[in-house]
C-alpha positions as a Markdown table, in Angstrom:
| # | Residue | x | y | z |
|---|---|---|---|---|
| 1 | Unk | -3.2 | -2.2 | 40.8 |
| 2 | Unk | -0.6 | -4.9 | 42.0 |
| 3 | Unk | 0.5 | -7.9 | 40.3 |
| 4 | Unk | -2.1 | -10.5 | 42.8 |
| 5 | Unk | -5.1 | -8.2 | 42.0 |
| 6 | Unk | -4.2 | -8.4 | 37.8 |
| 7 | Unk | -5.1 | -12.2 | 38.2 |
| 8 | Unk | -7.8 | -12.0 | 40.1 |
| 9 | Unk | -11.0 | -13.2 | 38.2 |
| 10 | Unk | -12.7 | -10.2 | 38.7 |
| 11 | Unk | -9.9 | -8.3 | 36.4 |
| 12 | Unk | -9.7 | -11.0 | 34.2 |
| 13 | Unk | -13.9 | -11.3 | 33.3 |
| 14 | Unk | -14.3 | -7.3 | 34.0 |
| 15 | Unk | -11.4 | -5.9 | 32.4 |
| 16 | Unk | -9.7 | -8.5 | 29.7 |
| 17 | Unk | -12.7 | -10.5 | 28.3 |
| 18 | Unk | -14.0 | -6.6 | 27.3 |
| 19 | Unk | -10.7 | -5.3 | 26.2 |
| 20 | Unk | -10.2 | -9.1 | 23.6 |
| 21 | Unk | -13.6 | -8.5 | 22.8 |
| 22 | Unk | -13.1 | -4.5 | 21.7 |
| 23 | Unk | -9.6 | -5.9 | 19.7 |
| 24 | Unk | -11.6 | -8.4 | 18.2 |
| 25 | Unk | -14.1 | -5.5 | 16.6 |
| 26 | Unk | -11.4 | -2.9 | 15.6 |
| 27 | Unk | -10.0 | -6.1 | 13.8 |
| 28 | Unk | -13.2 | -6.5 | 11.4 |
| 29 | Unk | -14.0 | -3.5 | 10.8 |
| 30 | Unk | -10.9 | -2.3 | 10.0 |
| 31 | Unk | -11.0 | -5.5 | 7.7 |
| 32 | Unk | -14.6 | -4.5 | 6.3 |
| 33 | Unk | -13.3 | -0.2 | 5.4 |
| 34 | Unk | -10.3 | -1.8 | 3.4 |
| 35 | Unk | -12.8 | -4.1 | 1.6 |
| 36 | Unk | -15.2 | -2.1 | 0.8 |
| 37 | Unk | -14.3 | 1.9 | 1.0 |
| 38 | Unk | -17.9 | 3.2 | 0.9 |
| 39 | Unk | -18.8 | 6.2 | 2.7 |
| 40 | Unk | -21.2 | 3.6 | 4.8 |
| 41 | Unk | -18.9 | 1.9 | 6.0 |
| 42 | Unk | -16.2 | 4.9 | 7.4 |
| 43 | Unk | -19.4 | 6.0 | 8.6 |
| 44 | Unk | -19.8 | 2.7 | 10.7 |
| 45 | Unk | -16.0 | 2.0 | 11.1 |
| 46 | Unk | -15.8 | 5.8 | 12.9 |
| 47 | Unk | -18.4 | 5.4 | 15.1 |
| 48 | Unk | -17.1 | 1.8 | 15.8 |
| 49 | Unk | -13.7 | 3.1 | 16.9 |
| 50 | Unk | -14.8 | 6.3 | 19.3 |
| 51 | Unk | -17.7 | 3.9 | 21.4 |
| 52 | Unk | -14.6 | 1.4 | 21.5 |
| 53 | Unk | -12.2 | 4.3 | 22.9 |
| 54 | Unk | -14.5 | 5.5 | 25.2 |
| 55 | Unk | -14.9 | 2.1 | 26.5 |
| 56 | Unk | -11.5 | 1.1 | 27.0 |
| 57 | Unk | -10.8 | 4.8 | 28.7 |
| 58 | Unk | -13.5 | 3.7 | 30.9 |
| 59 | Unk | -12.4 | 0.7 | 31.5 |
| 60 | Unk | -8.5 | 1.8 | 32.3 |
| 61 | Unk | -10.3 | 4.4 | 34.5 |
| 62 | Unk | -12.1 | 2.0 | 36.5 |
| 63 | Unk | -9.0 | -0.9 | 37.2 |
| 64 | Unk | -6.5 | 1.6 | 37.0 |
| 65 | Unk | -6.9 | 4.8 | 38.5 |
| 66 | Unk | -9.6 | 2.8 | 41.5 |
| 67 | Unk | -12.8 | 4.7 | 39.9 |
| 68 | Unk | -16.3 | 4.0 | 40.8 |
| 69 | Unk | -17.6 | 1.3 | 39.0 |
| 70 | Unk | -20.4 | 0.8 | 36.3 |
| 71 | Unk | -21.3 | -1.2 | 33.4 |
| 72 | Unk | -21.2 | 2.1 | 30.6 |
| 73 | Unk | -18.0 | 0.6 | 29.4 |
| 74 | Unk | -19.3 | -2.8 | 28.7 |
| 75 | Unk | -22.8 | -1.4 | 27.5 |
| 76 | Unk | -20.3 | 0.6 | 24.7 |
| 77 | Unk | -18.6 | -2.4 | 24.0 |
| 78 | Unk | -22.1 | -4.2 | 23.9 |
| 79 | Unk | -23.3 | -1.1 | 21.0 |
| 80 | Unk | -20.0 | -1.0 | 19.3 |
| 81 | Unk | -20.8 | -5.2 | 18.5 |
| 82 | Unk | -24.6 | -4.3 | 17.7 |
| 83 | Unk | -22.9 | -1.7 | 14.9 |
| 84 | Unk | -20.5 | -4.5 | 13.5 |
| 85 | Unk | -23.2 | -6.7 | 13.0 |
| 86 | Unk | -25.3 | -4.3 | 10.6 |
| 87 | Unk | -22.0 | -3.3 | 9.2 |
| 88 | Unk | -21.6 | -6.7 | 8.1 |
| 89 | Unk | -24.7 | -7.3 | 7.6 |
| 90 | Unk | -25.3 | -4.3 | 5.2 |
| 91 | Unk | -21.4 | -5.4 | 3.2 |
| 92 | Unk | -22.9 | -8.7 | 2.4 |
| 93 | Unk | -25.9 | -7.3 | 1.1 |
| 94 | Unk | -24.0 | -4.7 | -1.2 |
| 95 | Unk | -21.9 | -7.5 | -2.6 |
| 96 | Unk | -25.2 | -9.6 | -4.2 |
C-alpha cells in the first residue's frame, strides 16, 4: 500500500476506525483484570484479546498483503465489544 492509498477514506473507515476501536477494548479490559483479578474476568479478558488478534491479523491481511475482502474482522471486533460489555456489566454487579 502506498502513501495516497493510506489516506484514502476507505483505509481510514475500513482499517483505522476498527484498529482505535480494538485499542480502545484491550485498554478496558486490561483496566477491568487489574481491578478485579477474578477467574471471570481472565476468562473474558483472554477471549477479548485472541477475537481482537485475530481481527487485526485480518485486518493487516486485507490492506496489507491486497487479500480478498470481508467483514470477519469487523464482525470480531463487533463480538470482542459485545464481551466487554458483559464483562463490565458482570464487574459492576460483583462490586454491590
Amino acid at each position: 500500500m502506498t502513501i495516497k492509498g493510506i489516506m484514502k477514506v476507505e483505509f481510514l473507515c475500513w482499517y483505522l476506525l476498527p484498529t482505535l476501536i480494538g485499542l480502545i477494548l484491550l485498554i478496558f479490559t486490561t483496566r477491568l483484570i487489574l481491578r478485579s483479578r477474578n477467574v471471570r474476568s481472565i476468562f473474558f479478558s483472554s477471549a477479548i484479546v485472541l477475537i481482537l488478534a485475530f481481527s487485526q491479523w485480518g485486518l493487516i491481511q486485507i490492506f496489507f498483503l491486497d487479500a480478498w475482502p470481508t467483514f470477519l474482522p469487523h464482525i470480531g471486533t463487533g463480538l470482542a465489544t459485545a464481551l466487554l460489555t458483559i464483562q463490565i456489566i458482570w464487574d459492576k454487579k460483583s462490586y454491590e
